[in-house]
SEZA-297108 format. One record per atom (N, C-alpha, C, O): atom name; residue number from 1; x, y, z. Coordinates in steps of 0.05 Angstrom, whole numbers. Layout:
N
['CA'; NUM; [X; Y; Z]];
...
// end
This chain:
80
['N'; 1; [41; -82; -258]];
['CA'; 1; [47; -71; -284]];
['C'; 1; [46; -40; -283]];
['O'; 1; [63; -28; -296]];
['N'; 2; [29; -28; -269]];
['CA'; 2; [25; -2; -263]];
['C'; 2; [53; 19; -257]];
['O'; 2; [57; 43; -264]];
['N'; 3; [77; -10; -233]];
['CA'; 3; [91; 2; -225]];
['C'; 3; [113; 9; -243]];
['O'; 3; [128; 28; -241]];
['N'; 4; [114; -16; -269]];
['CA'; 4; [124; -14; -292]];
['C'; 4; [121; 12; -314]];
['O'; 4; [137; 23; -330]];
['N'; 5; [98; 15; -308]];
['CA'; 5; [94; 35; -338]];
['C'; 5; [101; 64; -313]];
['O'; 5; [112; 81; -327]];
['N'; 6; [100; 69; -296]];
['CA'; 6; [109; 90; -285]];
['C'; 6; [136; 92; -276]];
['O'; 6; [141; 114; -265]];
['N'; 7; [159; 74; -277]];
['CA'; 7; [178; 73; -257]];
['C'; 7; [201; 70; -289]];
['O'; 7; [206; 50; -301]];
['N'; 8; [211; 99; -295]];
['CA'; 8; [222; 106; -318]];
['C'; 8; [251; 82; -308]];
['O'; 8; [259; 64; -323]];
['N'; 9; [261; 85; -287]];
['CA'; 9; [285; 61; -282]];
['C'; 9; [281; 38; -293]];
['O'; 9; [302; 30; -303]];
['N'; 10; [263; 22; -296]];
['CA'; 10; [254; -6; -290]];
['C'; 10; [256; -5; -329]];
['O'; 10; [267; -21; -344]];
['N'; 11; [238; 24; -336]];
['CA'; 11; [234; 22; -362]];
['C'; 11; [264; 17; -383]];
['O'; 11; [267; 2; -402]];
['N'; 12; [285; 38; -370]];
['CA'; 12; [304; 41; -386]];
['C'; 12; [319; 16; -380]];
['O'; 12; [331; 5; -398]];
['N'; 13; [319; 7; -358]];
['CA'; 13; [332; -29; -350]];
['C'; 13; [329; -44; -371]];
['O'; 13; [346; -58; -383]];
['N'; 14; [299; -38; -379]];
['CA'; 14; [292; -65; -398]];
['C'; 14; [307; -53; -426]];
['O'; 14; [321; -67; -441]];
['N'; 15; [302; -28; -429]];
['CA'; 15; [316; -24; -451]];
['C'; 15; [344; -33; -462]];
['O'; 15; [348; -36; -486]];
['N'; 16; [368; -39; -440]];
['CA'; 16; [384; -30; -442]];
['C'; 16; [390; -61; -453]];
['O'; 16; [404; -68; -472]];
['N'; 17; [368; -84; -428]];
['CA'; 17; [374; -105; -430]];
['C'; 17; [361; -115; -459]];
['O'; 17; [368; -138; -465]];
['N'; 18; [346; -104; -474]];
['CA'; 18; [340; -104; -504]];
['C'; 18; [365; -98; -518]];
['O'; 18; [367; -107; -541]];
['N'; 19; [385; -82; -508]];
['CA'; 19; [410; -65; -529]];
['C'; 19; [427; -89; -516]];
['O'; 19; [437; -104; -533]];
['N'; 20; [431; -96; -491]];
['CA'; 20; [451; -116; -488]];
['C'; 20; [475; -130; -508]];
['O'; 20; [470; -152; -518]];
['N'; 21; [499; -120; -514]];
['CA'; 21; [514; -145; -530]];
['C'; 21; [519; -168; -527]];
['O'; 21; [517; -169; -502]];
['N'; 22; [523; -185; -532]];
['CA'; 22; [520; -226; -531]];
['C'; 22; [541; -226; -513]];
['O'; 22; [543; -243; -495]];
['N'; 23; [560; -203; -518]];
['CA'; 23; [584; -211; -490]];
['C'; 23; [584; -206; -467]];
['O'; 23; [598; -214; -449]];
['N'; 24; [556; -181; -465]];
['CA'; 24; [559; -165; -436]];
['C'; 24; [541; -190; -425]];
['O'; 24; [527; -207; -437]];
['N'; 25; [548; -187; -397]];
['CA'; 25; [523; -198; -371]];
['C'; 25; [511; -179; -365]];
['O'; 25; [516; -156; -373]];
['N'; 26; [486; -187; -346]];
['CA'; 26; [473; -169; -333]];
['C'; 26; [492; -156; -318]];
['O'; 26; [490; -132; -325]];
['N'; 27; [508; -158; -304]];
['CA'; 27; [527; -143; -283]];
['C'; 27; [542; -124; -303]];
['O'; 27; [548; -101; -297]];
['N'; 28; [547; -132; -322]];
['CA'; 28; [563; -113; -340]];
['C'; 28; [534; -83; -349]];
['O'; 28; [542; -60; -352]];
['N'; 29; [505; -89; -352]];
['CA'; 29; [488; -69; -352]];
['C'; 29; [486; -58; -328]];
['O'; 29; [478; -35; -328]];
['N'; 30; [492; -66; -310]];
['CA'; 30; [487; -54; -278]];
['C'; 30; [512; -35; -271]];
['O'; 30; [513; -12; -261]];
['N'; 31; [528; -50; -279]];
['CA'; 31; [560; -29; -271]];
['C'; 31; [549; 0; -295]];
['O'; 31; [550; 23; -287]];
['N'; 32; [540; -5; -320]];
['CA'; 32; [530; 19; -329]];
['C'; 32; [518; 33; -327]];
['O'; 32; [524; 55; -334]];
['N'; 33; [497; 29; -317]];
['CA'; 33; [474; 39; -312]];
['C'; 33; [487; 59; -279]];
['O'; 33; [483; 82; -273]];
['N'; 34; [503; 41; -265]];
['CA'; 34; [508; 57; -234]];
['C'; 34; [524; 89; -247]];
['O'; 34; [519; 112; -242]];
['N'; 35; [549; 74; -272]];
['CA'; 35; [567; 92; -277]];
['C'; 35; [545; 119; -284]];
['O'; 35; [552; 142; -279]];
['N'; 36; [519; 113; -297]];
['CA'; 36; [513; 138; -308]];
['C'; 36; [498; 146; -297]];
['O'; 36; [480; 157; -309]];
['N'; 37; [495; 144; -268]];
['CA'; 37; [479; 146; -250]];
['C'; 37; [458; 150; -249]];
['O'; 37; [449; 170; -238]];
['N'; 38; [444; 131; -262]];
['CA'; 38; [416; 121; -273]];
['C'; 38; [409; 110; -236]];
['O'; 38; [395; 126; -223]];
['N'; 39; [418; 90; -223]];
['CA'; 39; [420; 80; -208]];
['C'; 39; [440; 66; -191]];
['O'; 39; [462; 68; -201]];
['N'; 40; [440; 52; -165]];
['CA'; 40; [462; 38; -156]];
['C'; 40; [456; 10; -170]];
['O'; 40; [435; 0; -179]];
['N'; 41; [481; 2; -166]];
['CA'; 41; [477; -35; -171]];
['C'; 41; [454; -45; -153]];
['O'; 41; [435; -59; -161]];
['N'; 42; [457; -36; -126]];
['CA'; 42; [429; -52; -102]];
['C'; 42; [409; -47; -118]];
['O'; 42; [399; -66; -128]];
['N'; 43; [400; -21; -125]];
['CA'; 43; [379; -20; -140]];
['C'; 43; [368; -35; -167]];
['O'; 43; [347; -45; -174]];
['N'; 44; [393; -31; -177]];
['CA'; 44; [391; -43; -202]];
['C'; 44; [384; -80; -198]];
['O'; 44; [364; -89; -209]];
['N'; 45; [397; -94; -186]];
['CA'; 45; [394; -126; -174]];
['C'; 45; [346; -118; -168]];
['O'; 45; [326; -128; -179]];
['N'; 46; [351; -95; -148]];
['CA'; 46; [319; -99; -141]];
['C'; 46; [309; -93; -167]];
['O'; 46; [289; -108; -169]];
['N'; 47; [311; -84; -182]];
['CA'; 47; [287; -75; -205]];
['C'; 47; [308; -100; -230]];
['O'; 47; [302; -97; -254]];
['N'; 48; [316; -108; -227]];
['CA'; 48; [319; -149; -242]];
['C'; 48; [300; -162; -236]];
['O'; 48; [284; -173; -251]];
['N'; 49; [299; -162; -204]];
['CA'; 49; [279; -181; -200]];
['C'; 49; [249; -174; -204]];
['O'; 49; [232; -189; -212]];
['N'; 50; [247; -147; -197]];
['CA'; 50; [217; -142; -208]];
['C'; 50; [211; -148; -235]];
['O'; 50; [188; -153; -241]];
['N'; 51; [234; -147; -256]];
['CA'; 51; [224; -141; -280]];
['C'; 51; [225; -180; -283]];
['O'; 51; [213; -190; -302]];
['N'; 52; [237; -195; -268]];
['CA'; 52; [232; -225; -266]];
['C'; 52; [204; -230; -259]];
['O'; 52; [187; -244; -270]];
['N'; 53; [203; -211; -236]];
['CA'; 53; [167; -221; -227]];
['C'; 53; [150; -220; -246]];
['O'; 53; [135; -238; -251]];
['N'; 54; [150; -200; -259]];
['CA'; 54; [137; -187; -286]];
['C'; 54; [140; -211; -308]];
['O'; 54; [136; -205; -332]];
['N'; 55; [146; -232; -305]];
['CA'; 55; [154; -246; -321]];
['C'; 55; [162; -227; -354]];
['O'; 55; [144; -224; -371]];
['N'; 56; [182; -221; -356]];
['CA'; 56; [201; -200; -376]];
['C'; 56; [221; -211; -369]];
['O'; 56; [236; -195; -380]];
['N'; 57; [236; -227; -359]];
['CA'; 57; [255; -245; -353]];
['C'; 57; [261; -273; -342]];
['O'; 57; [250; -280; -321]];
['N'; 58; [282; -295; -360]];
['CA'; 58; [269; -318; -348]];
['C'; 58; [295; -318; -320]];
['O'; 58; [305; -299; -310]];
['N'; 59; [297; -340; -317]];
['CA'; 59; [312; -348; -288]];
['C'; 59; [343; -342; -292]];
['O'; 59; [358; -340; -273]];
['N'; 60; [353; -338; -320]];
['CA'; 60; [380; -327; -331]];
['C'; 60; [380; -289; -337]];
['O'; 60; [396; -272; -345]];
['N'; 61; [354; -289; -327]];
['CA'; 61; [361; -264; -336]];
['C'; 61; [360; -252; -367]];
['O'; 61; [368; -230; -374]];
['N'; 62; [346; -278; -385]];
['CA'; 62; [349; -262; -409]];
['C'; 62; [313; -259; -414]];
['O'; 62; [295; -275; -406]];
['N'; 63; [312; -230; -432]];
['CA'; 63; [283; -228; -443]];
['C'; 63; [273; -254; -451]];
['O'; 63; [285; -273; -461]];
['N'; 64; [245; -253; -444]];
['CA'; 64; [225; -279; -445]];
['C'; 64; [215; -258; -467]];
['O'; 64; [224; -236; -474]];
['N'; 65; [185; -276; -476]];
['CA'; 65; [177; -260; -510]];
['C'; 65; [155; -243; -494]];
['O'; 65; [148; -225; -508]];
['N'; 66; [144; -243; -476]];
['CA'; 66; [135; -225; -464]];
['C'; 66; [154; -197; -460]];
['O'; 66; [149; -173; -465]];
['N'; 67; [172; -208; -449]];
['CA'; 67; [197; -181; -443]];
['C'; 67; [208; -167; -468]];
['O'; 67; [213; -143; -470]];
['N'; 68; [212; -184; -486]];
['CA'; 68; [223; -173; -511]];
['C'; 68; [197; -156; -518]];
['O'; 68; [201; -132; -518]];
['N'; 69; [181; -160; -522]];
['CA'; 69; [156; -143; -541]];
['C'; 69; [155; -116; -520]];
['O'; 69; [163; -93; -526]];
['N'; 70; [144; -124; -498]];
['CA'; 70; [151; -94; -474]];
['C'; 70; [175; -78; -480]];
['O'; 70; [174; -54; -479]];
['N'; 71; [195; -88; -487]];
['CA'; 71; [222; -74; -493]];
['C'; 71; [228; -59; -515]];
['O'; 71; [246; -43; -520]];
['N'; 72; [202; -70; -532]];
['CA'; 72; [206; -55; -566]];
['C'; 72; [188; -38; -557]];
['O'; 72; [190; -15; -564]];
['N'; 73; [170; -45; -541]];
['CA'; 73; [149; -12; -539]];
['C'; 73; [159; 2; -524]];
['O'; 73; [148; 24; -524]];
['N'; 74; [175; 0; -510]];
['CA'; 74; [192; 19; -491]];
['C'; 74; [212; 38; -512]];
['O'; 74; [213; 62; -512]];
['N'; 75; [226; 18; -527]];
['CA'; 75; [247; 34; -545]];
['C'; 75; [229; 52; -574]];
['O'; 75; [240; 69; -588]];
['N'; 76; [203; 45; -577]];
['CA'; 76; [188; 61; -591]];
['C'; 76; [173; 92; -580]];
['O'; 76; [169; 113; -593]];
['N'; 77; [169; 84; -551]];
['CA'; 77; [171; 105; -541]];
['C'; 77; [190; 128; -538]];
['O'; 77; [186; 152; -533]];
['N'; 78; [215; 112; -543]];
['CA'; 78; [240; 131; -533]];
['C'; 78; [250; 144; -552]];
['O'; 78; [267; 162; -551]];
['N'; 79; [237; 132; -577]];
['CA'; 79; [252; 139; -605]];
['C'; 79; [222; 176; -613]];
['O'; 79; [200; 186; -608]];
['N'; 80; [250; 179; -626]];
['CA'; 80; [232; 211; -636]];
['C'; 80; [218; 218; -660]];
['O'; 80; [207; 240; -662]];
// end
């Protein structure tokens, strides 16, 4: 969890996967995230699965209610 609350990547991942539209996939957040060079896709696939280990995601990849609530405190953080 530690590596979570320090690893601003992992943080804004979850965010984004909180903003997600019903039409995008995960691959459609990863191609964004590379474009704004937040990260590469390789990276981005490794910090999925961490944020899976973390249970914050189930086996599809969508927020579990663990992950959703982490994701609102993330985006409360971000907000000004």
């Amino acid at each position: 969890m530690d590596n979570f609350n320090n690893n601003i990547e992992l943080r804004v991942l979850l965010l984004a996967l909180l903003k997600k539209q019903d039409t995008e996939t995960y691959n459609d957040i990863l191609a964004v995230m590379e474009n704004s060079k937040v990260f590469t896709k390789k990276t981005g696939k490794k910090h999925l699965k961490e944020l899976k280990e973390l249970n914050f995601l189930d086996d599809n990849f969508n927020l579990t209610f663990i992950g959703l609530q982490k994701a609102n405190e993330v985006e409360k953080e971000f907000t000004l």
